[in-house]
C-alpha positions in Angstrom: -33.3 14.3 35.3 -31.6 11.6 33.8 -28.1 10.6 34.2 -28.1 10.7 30.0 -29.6 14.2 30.0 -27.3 15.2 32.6 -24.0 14.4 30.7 -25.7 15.9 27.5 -26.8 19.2 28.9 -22.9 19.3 30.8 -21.3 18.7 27.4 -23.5 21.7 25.6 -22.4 23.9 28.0 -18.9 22.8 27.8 -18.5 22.8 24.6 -20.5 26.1 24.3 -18.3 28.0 26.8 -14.7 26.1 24.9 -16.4 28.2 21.9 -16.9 30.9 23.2 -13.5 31.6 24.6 -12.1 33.3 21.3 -15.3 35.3 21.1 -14.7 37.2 24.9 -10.8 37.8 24.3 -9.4 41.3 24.2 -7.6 42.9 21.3 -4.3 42.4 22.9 -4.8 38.7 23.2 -5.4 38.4 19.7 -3.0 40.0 17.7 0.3 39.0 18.8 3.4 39.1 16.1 4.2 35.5 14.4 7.2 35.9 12.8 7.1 34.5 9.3 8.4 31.0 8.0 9.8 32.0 4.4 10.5 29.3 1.8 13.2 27.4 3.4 11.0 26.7 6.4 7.9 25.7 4.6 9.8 23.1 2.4 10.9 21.7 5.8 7.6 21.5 7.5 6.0 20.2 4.6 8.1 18.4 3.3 11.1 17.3 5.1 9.3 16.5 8.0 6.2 14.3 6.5 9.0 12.5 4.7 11.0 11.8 8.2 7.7 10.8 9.5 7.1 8.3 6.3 10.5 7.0 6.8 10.5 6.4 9.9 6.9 4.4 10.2 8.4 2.0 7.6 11.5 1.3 9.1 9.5 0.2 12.0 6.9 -2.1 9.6 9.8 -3.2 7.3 12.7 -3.8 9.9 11.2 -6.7 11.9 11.1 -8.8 8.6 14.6 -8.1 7.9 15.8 -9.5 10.9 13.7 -12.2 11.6 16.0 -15.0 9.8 14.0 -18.1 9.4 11.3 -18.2 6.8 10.3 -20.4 3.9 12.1 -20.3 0.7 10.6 -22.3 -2.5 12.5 -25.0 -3.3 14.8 -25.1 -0.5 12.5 -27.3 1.6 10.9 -27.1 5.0 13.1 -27.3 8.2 10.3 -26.8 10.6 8.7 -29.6 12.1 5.3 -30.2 11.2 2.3 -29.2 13.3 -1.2 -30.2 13.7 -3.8 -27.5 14.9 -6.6 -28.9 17.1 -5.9 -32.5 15.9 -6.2 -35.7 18.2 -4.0 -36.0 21.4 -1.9 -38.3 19.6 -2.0 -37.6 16.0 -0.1 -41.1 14.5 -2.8 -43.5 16.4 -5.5 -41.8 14.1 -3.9 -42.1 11.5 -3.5 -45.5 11.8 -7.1 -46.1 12.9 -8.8 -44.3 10.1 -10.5 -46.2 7.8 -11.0 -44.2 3.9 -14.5 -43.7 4.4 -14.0 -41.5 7.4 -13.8 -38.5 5.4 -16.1 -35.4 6.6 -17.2 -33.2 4.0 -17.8 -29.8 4.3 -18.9 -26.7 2.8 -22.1 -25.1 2.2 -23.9 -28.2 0.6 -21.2 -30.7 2.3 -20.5 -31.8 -0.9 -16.6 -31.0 -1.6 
C-alpha cells in the first residue's frame, strides 16, 4: 500500500470516527442547560464586539501612517536625495559618456 493511500484511508477513518462522536453520546451528554442571552447580550455579541474587532484592525492599518512623519507633499518639494535602482556603479560617469542615440526602446514592438 502506498504511502498516499495510507494517509487517505487514515484521514476517512478519522474523520469518520470525529463524526461519529455526537452520534454514540448519551442523553445526559446532550442536553445540558444553556442559560439564555436576552437582548442585551445579543446586541453585544453581534454587535459590540464585531465593531471592537473592526476598530481595532484599523487602528492597526491606519496608525503606522499616522506616525510615520516624512512623506511627499505636492508642491512642497522633495527632501530626499535621489536614488537610482540597478543603475551603473557610478551613475554621473554615464551620464557624461552617453551619447543621444544610446536610447533602448522597449515595449512589446520596441517601438516607444
Amino acid at each position: 500500500m502506498s504511502r498516499t493511500a495510507r494517509t487517505s484511508a487514515l484521514s476517512g477513518l478519522a474523520l469518520s470516527v470525529l463524526l461519529a462522536g455526537p452520534a454514540l453520546a448519551t442523553d445526559s451528554e446532550i442536553v445540558t442547560p444553556v442559560p439564555e442571552v436576552g437582548i442585551k447580550g445579543a446586541l453585544v455579541l453581534y454587535v459590540v464586539v464585531p465593531l471592537v474587532i473592526l476598530l481595532a484592525i484599523s487602528a492597526v492599518v491606519w496608525l503606522p501612517n499616522v506616525v510615520r512623519s516624512t512623506r511627499y507633499r505636492p508642491n512642497r518639494g522633495w527632501s530626499a536625495a535621489p536614488l537610482w535602482f540597478h543603475g551603473p556603479a557610478d551613475p554621473d560617469a554615464a551620464v557624461a559618456s552617453a551619447q543621444p542615440g544610446d536610447v533602448v526602446r522597449g515595449g512589446a514592438r520596441g517601438s516607444w
